[in-house]
C-alpha positions as CSV (number, residue, x, y, z in Angstrom):
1,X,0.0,0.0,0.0
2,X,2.8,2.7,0.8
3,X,4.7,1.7,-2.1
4,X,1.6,2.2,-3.8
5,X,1.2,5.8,-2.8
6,X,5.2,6.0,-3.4
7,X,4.7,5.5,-6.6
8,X,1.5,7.5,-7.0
9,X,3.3,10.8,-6.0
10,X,6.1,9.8,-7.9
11,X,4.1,10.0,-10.6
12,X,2.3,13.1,-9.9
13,X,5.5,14.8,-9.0
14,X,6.4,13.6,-12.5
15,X,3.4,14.9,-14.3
16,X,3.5,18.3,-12.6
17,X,6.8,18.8,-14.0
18,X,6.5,17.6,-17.3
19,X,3.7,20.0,-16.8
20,X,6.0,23.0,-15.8
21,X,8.5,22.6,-18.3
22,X,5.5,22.2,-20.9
23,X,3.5,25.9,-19.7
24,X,4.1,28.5,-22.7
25,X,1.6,31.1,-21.2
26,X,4.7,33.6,-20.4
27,X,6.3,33.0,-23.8
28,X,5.8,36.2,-25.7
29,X,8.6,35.6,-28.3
30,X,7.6,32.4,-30.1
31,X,9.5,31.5,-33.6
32,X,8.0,28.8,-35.7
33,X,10.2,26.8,-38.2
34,X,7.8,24.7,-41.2
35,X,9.4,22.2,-43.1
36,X,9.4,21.7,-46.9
37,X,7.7,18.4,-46.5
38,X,4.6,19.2,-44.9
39,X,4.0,23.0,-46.3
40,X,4.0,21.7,-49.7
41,X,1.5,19.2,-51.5
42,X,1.7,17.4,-55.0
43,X,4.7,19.2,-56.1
44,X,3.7,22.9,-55.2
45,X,2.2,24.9,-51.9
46,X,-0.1,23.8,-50.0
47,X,-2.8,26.9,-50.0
48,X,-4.9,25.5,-47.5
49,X,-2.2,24.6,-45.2
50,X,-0.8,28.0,-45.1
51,X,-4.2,29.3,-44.2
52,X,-4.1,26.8,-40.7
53,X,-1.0,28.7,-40.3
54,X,-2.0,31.9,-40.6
55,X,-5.2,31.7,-38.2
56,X,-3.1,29.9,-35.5
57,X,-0.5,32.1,-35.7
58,X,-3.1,35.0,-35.8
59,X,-4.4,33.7,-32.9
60,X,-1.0,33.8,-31.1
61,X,-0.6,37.7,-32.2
62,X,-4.5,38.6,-30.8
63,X,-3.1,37.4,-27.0
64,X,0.0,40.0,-27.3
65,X,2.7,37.5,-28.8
66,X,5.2,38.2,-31.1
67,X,5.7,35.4,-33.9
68,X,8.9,34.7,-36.3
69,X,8.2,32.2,-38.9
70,X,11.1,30.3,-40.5
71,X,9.8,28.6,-43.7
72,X,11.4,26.4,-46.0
73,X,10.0,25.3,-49.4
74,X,10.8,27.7,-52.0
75,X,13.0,25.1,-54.2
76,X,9.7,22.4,-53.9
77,X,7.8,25.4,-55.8
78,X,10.2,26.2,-58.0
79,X,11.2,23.1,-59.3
80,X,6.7,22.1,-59.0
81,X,6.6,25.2,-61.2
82,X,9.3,24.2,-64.2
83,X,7.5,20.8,-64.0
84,X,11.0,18.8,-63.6
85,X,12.1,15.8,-61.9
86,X,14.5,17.0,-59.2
87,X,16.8,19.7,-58.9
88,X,20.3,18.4,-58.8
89,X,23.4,20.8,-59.1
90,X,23.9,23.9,-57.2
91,X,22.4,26.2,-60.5
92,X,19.8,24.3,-60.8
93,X,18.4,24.7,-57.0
94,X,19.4,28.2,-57.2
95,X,17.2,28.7,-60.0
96,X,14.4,27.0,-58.3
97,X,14.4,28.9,-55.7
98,X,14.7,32.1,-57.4
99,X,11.0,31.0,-59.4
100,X,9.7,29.8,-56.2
101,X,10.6,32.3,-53.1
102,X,8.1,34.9,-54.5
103,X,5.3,32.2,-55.0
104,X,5.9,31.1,-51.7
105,X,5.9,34.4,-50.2
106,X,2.8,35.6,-52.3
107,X,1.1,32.6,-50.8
108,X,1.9,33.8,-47.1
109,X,0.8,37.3,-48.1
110,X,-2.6,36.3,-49.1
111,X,-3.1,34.0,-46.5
112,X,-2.3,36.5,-43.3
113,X,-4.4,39.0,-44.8
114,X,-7.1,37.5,-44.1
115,X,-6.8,38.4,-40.4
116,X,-5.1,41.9,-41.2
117,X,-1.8,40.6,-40.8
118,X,1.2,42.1,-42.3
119,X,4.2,39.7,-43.5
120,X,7.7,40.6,-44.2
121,X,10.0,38.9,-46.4
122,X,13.7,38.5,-45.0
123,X,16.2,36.0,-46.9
124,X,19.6,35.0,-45.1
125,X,23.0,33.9,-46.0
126,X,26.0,32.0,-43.4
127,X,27.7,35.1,-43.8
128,X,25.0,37.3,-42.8
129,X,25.2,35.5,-39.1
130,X,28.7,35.1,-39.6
131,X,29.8,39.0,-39.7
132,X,29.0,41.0,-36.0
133,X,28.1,44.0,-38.1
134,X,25.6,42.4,-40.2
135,X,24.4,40.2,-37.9
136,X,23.8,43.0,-35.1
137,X,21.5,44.6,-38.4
138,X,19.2,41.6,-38.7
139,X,18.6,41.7,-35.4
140,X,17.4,45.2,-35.4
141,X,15.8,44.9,-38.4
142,X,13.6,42.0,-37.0
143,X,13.2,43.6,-33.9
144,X,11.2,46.5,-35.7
145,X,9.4,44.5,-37.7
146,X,8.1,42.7,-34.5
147,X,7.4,45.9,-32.8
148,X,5.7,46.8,-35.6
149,X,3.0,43.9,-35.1
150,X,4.1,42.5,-38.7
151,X,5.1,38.8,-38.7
152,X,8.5,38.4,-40.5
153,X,8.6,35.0,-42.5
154,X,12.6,34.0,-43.3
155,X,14.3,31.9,-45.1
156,X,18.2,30.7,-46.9
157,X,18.7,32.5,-49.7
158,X,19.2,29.9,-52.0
159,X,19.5,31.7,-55.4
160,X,22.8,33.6,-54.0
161,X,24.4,31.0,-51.7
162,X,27.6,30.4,-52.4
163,X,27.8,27.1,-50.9
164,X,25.9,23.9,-51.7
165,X,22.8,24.8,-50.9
166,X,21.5,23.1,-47.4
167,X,24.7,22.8,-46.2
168,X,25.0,25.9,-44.3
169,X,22.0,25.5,-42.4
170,X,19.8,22.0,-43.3
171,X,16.4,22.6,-44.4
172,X,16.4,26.3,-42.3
173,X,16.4,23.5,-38.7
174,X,19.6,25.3,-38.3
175,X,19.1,28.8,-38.9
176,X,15.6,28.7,-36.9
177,X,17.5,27.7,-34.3
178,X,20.1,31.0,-34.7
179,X,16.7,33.3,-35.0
180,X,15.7,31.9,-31.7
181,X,18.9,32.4,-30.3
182,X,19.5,35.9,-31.5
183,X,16.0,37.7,-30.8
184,X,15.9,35.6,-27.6
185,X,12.8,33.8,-28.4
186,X,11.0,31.9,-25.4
187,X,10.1,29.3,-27.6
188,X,11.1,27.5,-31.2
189,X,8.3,25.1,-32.8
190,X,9.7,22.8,-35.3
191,X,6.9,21.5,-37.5
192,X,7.9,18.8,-39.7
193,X,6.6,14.9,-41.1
194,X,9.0,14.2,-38.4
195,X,6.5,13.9,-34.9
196,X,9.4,13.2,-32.3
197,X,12.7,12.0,-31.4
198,X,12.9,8.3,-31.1
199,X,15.2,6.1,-28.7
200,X,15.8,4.3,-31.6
201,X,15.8,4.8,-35.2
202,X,12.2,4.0,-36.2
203,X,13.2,3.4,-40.0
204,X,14.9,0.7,-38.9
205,X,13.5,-1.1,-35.2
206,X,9.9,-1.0,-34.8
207,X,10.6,-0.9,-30.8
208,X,11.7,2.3,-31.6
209,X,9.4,4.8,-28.9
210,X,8.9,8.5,-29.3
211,X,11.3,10.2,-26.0
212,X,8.9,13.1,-24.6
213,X,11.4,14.9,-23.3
214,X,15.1,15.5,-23.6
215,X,17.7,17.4,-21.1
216,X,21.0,16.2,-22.8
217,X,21.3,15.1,-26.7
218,X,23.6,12.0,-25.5
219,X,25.9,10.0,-27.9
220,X,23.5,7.5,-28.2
221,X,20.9,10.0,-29.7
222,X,23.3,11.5,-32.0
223,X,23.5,8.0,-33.5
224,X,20.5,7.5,-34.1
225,X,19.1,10.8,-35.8
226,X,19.5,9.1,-39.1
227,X,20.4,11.1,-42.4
228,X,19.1,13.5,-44.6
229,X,14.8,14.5,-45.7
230,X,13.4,14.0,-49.1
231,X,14.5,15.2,-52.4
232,X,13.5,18.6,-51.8
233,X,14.2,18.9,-48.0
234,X,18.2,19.1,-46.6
235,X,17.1,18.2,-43.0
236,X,16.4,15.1,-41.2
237,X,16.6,14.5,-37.6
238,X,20.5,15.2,-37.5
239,X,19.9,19.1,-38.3
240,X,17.7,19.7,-35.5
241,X,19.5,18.2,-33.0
242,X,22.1,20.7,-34.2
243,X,19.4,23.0,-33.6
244,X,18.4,21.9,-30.6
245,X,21.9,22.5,-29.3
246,X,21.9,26.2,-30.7
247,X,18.5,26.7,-28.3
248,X,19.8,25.0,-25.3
249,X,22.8,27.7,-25.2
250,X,20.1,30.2,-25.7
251,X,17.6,29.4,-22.6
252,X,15.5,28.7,-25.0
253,X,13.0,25.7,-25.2
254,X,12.7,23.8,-29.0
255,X,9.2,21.3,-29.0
256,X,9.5,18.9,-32.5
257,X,5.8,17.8,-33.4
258,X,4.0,16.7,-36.3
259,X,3.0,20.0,-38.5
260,X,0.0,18.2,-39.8
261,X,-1.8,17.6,-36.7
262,X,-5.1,19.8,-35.9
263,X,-4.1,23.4,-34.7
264,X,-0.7,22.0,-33.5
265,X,0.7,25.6,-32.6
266,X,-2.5,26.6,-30.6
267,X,-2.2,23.2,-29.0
268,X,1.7,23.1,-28.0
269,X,1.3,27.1,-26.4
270,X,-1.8,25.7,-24.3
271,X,0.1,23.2,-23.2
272,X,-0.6,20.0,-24.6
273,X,2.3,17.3,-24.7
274,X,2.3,16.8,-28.1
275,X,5.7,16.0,-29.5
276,X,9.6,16.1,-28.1
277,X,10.5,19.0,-26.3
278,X,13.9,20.1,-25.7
279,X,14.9,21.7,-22.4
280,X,17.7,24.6,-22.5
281,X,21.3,24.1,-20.6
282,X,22.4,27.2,-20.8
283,X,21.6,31.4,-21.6
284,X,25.2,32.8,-22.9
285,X,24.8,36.4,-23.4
286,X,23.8,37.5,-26.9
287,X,27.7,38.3,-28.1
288,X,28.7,34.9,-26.5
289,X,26.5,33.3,-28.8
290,X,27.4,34.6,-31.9
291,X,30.9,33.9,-31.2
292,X,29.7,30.1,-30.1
293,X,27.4,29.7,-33.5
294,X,29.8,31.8,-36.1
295,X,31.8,29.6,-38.4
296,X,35.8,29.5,-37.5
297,X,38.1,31.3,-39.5
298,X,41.1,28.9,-38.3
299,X,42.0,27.3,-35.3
300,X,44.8,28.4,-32.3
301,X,46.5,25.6,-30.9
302,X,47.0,26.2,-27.7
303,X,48.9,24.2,-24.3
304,X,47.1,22.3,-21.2
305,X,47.7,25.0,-19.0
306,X,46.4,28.2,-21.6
307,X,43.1,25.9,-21.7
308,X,43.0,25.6,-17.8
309,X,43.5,29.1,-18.0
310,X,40.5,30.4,-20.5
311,X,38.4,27.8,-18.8
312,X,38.7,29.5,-15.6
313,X,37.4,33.1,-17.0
314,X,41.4,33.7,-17.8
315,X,42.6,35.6,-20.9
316,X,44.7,33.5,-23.6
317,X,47.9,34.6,-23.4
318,X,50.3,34.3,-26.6
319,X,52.8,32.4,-24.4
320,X,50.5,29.2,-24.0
321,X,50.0,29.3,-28.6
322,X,51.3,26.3,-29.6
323,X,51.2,26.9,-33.4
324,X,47.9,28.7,-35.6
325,X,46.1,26.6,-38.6
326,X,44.3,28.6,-41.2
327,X,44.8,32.6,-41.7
328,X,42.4,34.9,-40.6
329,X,42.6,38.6,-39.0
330,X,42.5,40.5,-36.0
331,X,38.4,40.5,-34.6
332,X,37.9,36.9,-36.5
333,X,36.2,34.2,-34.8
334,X,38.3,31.1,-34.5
335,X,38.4,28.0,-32.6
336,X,41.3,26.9,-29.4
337,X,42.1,23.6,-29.8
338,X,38.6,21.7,-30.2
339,X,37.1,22.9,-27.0
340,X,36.2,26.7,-27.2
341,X,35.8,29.8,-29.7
342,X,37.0,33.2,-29.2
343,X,37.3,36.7,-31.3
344,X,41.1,37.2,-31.5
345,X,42.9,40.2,-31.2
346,X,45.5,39.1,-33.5
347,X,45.7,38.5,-36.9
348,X,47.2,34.9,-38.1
349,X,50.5,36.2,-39.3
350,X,51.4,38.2,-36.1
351,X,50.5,35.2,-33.8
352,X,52.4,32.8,-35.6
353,X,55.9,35.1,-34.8
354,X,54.1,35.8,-31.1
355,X,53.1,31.9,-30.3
356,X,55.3,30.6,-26.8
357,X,56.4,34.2,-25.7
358,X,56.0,36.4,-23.2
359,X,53.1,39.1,-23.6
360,X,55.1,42.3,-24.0
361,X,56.4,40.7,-27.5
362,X,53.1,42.0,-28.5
363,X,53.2,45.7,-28.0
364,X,56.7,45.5,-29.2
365,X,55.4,44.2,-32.6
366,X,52.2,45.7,-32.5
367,X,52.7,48.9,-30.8
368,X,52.1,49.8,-27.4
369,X,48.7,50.6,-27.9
370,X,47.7,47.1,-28.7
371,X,46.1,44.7,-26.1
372,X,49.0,42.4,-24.5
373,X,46.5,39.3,-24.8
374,X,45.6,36.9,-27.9
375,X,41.9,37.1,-26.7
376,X,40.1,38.4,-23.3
377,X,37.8,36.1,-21.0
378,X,34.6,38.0,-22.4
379,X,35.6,37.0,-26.0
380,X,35.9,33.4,-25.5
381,X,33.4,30.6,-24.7
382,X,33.7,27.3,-23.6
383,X,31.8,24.7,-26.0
384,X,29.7,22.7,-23.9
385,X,26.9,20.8,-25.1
């Protein structure tokens, strides 16, 4: 009988916080990611779809909410609209997404008016998030827009990226995940054909049970995320647990659900545990996560004791450099060793003469005006996932 009651409050205690960490009536900064897959239908947009969108999200904006959507899809509607095949090569995705961004974004349009709704079209690049300048811009930018009651609906800029397209940020998973971080969102909603994270790969065991929760994205869950989407989506399971991560540093909470479900945004921000949600580890200052989510520029080598050092809030000092991989410039982000990032103060060339001595060799070469550190304790942060 006691164990009985043991196990009864165990469970309640259990519910209440699953509860807790489920309440989204104090989130005011929601951003909403949709994935190709289940915003498009029979090779082009799903009108109707879009619609359910709007009104939820319309519904979010009537109780004093700000909303951010990130939306794929525009290379679906492009190649739906040429009436090929697939879209293989760089050109030919570029191209498709050049026809289909305004098709997608005149659907969105049409849709929010119905409820009075103003959209705003903003397309992103790596480098965009990469560069501090740029990337302090967008964030104002957004920031207006939001203060301006209008919804802004972003996306990759496919038709200029320089890289392969997906790879820089995986069906948007990743660069939903950078919005949320940046205009410190309360809350991302990843809606995709993907309705949780498994304990196992369900493609492959058909033990495999959806996890409702998740604290820590463990080894074991890394390996099983599986690979890529479908032909016209770059994401899969594997991009937004590289999301998720993003969040976490952020103090900001991800839930993955099934975007085809019945008013699933009205349902997740009342509550409802519908889905995986992902609990934050961490909220790094704004500057500390761009440093943590730019791209490296090259990579410092540096000794046991420099790392013990920066670890423990210590500037990096040119005397623990090892040796310097890559070439980059003074004010680049760049990785130490393979365990933190940091904005150095000195360019490649100078730290390669500089690495193992003392700090005055700096001001000697650099003048005496120059900071006698490679990087200060503000500037660095400690990767820990």
């Amino acid at each position: 009988m006691n164990k009985q009651l043991a196990d009864d409050g165990t469970a309640g205690l259990r519910n209440t916080r699953y509860k807790i960490m489920r309440s989204f009536e104090n989130a005011k900064r929601i951003v909403i990611k949709i994935g190709t897959n289940i915003l498009t239908k029979d090779d082009s947009i799903d009108a109707g779809y879009v619609r359910r969108i709007a009104g939820q999200v319309n519904a979010l904006l009537k109780t004093g909410r700000q909303v951010v959507i990130v939306s794929s899809g525009a290379i679906g509607m492009g190649l739906g609209q040429l009436d090929a095949e697939s879209a293989r090569g760089i050109k030919m995705r570029q191209a498709c997404a050049a026809i289909g961004q305004p098709l997608l974004m005149a659907e969105y349009r049409k849709s929010f008016l119905r409820y009075g709704v103003t959209v705003a079209q903003v397309l992103l690049t790596a480098e965009v998030l990469n560069n501090r300048k740029t990337y302090l811009n967008l964030r104002n930018s957004i920031e207006t827009l939001l203060g301006l009651a209008v919804v802004p609906i972003l996306n990759e800029n496919d038709s200029v990226s320089t890289d392969e397209i997906g790879s820089a940020f995986g069906d948007n998973d990743k660069l939903s995940a950078l919005v949320a971080s940046k205009i410190d969102a309360d809350v991302l909603i990843m809606l995709s054909d993907i309705d949780a994270l498994y304990d196992k790969n369900p493609k492959t065991s058909a033990q495999a049970k959806p996890i409702s929760t998740v604290f820590e994205i463990t080894d074991e869950i890394a390996r099983n995320a599986g690979g890529k989407g479908s032909r016209y989506s770059t994401g899969g399971m594997k991009t937004k647990l590289e999301a998720a991560k993003i969040a976490s540093n952020a103090g900001c909470r991800i839930v993955l659900a099934d975007g085809r479900l019945k008013n699933v945004i009205t349902r997740i921000v009342a509550g409802e545990q519908i889905g995986t949600i992902f609990m934050p580890k961490r909220k790094l200052s704004n500057r500390a996560r761009w440093i943590l989510n730019s791209a490296p520029a090259g990579t410092i080598l540096i000794d046991d004791g420099a790392m013990r050092a920066v670890r423990n809030r210590k500037s990096l000092l040119p005397s623990g450099v090892i040796s310097v991989k890559g070439s980059f410039e003074a004010g680049s982000v760049v990785m130490l060793n393979d365990n933190a990032k940091a904005v150095t103060s000195i360019a490649s060339a100078q730290l390669r003469t500089l690495a193992g001595k003392h700090s005055t060799e700096i001001k000697k070469l650099l003048g005496p005006k120059h900071r006698d550190v490679v990087a200060i304790p503000e500037d660095i942060v400690i990767i820990d996932y």
